[in-house]
C-alpha positions as CSV (number, residue, x, y, z in Angstrom):
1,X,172.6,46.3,81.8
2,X,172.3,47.6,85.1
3,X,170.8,46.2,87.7
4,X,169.4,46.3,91.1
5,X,168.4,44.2,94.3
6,X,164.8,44.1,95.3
7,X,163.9,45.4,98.9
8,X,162.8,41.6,99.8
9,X,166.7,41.2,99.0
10,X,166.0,37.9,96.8
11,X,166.2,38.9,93.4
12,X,167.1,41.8,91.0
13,X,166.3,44.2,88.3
14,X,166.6,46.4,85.8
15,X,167.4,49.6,87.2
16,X,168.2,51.6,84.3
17,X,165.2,52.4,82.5
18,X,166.5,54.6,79.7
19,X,168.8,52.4,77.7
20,X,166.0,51.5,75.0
21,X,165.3,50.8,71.2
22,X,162.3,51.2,69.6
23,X,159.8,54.5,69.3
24,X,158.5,56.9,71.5
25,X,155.3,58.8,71.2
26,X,155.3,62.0,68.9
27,X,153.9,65.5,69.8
28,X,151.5,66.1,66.6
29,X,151.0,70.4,67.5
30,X,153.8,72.7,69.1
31,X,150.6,74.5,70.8
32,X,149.7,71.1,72.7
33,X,151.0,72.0,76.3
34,X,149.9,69.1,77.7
35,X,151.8,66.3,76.1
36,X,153.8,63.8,78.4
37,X,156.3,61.8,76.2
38,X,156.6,58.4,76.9
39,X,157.0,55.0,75.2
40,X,155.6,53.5,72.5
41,X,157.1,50.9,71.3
42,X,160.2,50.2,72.5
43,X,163.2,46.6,73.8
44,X,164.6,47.8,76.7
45,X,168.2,45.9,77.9
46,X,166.4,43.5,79.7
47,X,164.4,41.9,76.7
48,X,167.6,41.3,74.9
49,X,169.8,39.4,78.1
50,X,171.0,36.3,78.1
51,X,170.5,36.7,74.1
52,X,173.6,35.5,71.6
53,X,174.1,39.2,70.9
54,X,177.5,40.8,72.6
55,X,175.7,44.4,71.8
56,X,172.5,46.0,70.5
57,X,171.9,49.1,68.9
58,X,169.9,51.7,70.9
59,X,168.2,54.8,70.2
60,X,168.3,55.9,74.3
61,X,171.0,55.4,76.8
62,X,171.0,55.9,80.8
63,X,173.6,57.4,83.0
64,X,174.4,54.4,85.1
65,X,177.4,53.2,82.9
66,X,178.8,55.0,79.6
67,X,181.7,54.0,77.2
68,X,182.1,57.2,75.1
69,X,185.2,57.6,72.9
70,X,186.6,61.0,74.0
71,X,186.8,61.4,69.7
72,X,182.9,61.4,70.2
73,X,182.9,64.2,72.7
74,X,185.3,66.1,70.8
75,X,183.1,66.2,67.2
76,X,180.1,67.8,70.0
77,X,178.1,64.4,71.2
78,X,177.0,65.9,74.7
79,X,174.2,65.7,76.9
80,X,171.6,68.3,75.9
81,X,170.1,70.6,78.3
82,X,167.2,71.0,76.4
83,X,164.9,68.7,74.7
84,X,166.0,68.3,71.3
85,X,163.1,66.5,69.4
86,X,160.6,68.9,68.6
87,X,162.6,72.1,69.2
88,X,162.4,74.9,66.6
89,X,163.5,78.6,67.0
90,X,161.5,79.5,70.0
91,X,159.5,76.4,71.3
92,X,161.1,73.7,73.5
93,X,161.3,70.6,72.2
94,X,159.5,68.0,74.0
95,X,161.9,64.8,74.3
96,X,165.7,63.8,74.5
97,X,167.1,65.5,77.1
98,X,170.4,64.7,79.2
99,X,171.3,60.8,78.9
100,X,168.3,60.3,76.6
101,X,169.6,63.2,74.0
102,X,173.0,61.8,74.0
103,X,172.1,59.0,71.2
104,X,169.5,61.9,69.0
105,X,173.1,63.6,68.8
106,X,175.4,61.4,68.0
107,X,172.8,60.0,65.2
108,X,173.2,63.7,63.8
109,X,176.2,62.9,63.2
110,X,176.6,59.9,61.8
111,X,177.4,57.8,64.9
112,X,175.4,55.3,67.0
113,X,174.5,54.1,70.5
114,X,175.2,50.4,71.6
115,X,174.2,48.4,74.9
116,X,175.7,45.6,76.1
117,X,172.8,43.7,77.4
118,X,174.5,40.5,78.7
119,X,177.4,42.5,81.0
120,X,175.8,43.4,84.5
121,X,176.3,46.7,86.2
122,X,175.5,46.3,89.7
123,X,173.9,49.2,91.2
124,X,174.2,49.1,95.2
């Protein structure tokens, strides 16, 4: 989990918001231009700290702090460019892009994302 020190300077936290599990709203229409995607239900890193748990599955990472086997890299898990979810032939997707596509791939194929909510990232 990454963290971060408040302006006051007396406490911290979570800085890395995109390290989540759970489920994120849904476009219903390709033609609906105005759709912002955004939570719906997700845990982010914070609700599972100080838990028994070592590591926890997510669906989302961030870009503060990545493990990635370079075997994962090699079978194509990047970081899309584009948004994946919701993407046909010619119409953009409309969520998972960069860190946040990173997991939608490697699901693809077979693999998964973990956190590791109880190790601290300091981010200064």
């Amino acid at each position: 989990m990454c963290v971060r020190m408040k302006a006051s300077g007396e406490d911290w936290y979570e800085f890395d918001l995109n390290a989540w599990v759970g489920h994120r709203k849904i476009r219903r229409s390709s033609r609906d231009t105005s759709f912002v995607p955004g939570d719906l239900s997700v845990k982010r890193m914070k609700q599972f700290h100080g838990g028994e748990d070592t590591f926890v599955p997510l669906d989302s990472v961030g870009g503060t702090m990545l493990y990635v086997k370079a075997e994962v890299h090699r079978q194509g898990v990047l970081f899309p460019v584009h948004h994946l979810i919701g993407s046909e032939w010619g119409n953009e997707g409309y969520d998972g892009i960069e860190t946040e596509g990173l997991c939608y791939v490697a699901h693809f194929l077979g693999l998964k994302c973990w956190g590791m909510p109880n190790t601290l990232i300091y981010h200064v």
